[in-house]
N, C-alpha and C positions, 0 to 999 in steps of 0.2 A: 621509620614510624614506630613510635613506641605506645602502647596504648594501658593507660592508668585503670587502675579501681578507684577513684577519690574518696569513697566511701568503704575502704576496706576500712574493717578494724584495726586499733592500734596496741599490740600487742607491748605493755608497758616492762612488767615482769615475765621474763622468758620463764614456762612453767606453772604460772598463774593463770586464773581466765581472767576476760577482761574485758569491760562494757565502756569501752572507750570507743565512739560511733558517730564520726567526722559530723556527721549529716545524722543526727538520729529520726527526724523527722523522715528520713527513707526507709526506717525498719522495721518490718513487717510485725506489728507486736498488737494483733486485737485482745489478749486477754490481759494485757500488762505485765508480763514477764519482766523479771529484771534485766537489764539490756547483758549482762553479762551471760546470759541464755537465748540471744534472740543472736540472727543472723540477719547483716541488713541488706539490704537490695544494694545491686553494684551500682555504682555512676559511674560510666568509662569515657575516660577524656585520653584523646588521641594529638599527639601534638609530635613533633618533626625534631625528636631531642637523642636520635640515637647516637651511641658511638661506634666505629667500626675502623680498625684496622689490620690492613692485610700487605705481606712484604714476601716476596719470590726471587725466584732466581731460575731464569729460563736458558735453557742450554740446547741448540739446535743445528746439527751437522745435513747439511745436503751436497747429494752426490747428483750435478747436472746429468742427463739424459747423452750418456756414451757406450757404444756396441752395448746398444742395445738394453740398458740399464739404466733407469734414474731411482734413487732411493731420499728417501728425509727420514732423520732421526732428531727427536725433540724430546728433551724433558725437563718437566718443572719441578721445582720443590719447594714449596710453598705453607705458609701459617694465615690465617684469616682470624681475629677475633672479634667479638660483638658485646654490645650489649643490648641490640634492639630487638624489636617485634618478632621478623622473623625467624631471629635468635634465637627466639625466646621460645616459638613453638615445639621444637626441640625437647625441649625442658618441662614438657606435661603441663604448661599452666596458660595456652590456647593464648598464648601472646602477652600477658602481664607480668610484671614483673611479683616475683613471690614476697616480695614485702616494699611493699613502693616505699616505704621512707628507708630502706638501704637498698639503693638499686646496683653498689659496684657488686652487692653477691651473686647480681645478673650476667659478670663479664665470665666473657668465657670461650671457648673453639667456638669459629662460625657452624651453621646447622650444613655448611656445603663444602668446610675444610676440606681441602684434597691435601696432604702433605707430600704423597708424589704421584707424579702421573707422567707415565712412558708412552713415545704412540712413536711407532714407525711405521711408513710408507713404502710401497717398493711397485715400481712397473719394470718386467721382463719381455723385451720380443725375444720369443725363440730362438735361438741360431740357424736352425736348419729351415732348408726350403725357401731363404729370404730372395734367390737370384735365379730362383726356378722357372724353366719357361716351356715344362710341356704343362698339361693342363692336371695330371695326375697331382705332380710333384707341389704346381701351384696351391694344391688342396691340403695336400701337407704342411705347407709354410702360412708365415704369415700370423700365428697366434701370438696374444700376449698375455701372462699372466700377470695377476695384480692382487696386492695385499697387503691389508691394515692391521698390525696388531697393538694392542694397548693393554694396559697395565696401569692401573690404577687404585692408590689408595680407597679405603672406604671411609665414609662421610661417618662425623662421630654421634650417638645416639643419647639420648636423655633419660636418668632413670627418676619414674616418677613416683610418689607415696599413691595410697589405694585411696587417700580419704585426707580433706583438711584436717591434718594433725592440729593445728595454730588458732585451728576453729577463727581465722580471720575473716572467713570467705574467700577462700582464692584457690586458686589448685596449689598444689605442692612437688617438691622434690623428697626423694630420700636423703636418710643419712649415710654418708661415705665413711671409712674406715680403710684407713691404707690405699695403698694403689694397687688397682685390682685391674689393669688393661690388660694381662693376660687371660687364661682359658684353655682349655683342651682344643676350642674351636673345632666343633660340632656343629651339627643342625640341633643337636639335642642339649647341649650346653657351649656356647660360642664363647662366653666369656666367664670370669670370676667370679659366680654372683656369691662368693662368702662377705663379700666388704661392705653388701646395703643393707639397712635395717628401716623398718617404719619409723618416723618420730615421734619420740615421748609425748603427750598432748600438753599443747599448750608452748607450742615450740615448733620454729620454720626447720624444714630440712636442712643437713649440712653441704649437699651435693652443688657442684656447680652446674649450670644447664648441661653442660658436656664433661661431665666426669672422666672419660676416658674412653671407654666400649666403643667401636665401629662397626659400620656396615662389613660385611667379608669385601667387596670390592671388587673391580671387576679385572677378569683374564680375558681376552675376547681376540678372536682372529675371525677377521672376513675377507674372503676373497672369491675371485672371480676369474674366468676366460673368456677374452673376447678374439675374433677372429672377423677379419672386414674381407667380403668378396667384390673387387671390382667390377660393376655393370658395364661402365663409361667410364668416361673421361671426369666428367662431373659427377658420377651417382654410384654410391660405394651401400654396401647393404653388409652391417654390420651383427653377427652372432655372440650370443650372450650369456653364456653361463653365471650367475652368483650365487654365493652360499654366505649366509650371515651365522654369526659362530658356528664357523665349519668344523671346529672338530667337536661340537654341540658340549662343551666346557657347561655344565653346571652352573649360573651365575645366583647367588641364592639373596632372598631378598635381606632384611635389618630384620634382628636379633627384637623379642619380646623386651621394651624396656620398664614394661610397667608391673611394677611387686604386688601381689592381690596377697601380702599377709599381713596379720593384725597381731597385737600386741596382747597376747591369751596367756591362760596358766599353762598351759603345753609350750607357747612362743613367746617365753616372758621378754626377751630379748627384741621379738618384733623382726626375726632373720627375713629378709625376702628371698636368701636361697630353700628351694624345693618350693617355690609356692605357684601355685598354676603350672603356666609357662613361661615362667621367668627366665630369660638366658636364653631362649629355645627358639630355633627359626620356623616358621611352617610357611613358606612363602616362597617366589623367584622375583630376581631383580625384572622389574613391569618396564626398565629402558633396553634393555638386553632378552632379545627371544631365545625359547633354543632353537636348534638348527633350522636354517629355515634357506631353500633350496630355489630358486629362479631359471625360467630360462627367456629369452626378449630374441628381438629382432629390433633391429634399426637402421633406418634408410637414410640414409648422409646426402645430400645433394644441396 
């Protein structure tokens, strides 16, 4: 679903203003302003015209359930591109496209790209104590451990201008300079932010929704012990230890991608590196807790 401005302005001359206003009849103009000063009310039309394509390659090794061992090892690597809606939100401009009459400058990494993601499984029973028959020994045997770890790329992030540079009415992106996907990768600077700058007015961003910068991504291991004590014949009462990111791995949330600098006699250039918190994380992944510790009971019959 891709959703229009129909009545954004039509920026004729890149660098000029421009009172070209599909719909003038929509813009807010009581004192009569010349429309090249007025900014007009959106019309947004929503219509079913996105593009999206995405191509992987899934690679998965499983080890069947023998003395005591079954494991899965899976991984993808994978590309998603877009150029729809929620493509689009990504990209600072709440779902539109940054200048509707050129919508391919909207293609770009999907907003949920993973390029790889690892995830292996594993259940262990114990070896010892499986053939025990005093009642001590039977309390010793019988565990199994079990664990999920994954690895996964981070989802790529949107850098956006502080302010319609294009004065069309729309939100905007910045301008890109180089490829800037590296970084120190910090919580205090994660990525390159020398390569964005505000746009000159009267001019759309040069950025694609997804320039390059990612989430940090996730490290994660969970695991657990369980141990079943037989009642009966039918009625097994199962013990439960879980730990969710057990060794509490830091998972830190997306990178500030929004430049709060302006184009001054101090910043003739318009750098969005050092402005606020450009580049800067203050946050944790909200799908990923830290450690987080369980204990259960469960009654099998």
């Amino acid at each position: 679903m891709r959703a229009n401005n129909l009545n954004q302005k039509i920026l004729n001359t890149p660098g000029q203003p421009t009172g070209h206003i599909p719909f003038p009849a929509f813009a807010i103009n009581p004192t009569g302003l010349p429309l090249t000063q007025v900014s007009p009310s959106g019309i947004q039309w929503e219509q079913s015209d996105g593009n999206s394509k995405y191509n992987a390659l899934l690679v998965s090794l499983e080890k069947r359930y023998a003395q005591g061992l079954s494991l899965v090892l899976s991984y993808t690597w994978s590309k998603g591109l877009a150029d729809y809606t929620g493509n689009l939100d990504s990209g600072f401009r709440n779902g539109s496209p940054q200048d509707n009459l050129n919508r391919r400058n909207d293609w770009g990494l999907q907003a949920m790209d993973t390029p790889h993601r690892f995830v292996a499984s594993a259940t262990y029973a114990l070896p010892f104590g499986r053939s025990a028959t005093s009642r001590g020994m039977r309390l010793l045997g019988g565990w199994q451990v079990n664990g999920i770890l994954t690895f996964a790329s981070g989802q790529p992030i949107g850098i956006g201008a502080p302010y319609d540079a294009s004065q069309t009415g729309t939100g905007e992106r910045a301008n890109c300079v180089g490829n800037k996907n590296g970084g120190p990768k910090t919580v205090d600077q994660w990525f390159d932010t020398s390569g964005y700058f505000v746009p000159p007015i009267y001019t759309f961003g040069t950025c694609s929704p997804t320039p390059g910068p990612r989430n940090p991504g996730i490290n994660n291991l969970d695991a657990s012990l369980f141990k079943d004590f037989t009642i009966t014949e039918r009625v097994k009462l199962q013990f439960r230890a879980e730990s969710y990111n057990f060794v509490n791995h830091p998972q830190f949330g997306p990178p500030n991608g929004g430049c709060s600098a302006s184009i001054s006699s101090t910043n003739p250039t318009g750098a969005c590196a050092g402005s606020g918190s450009f580049g800067s994380i203050s946050s944790l992944n909200v799908n990923v807790t830290p450690r987080q510790i369980q204990f259960g009971l469960k009654l099998i019959f």
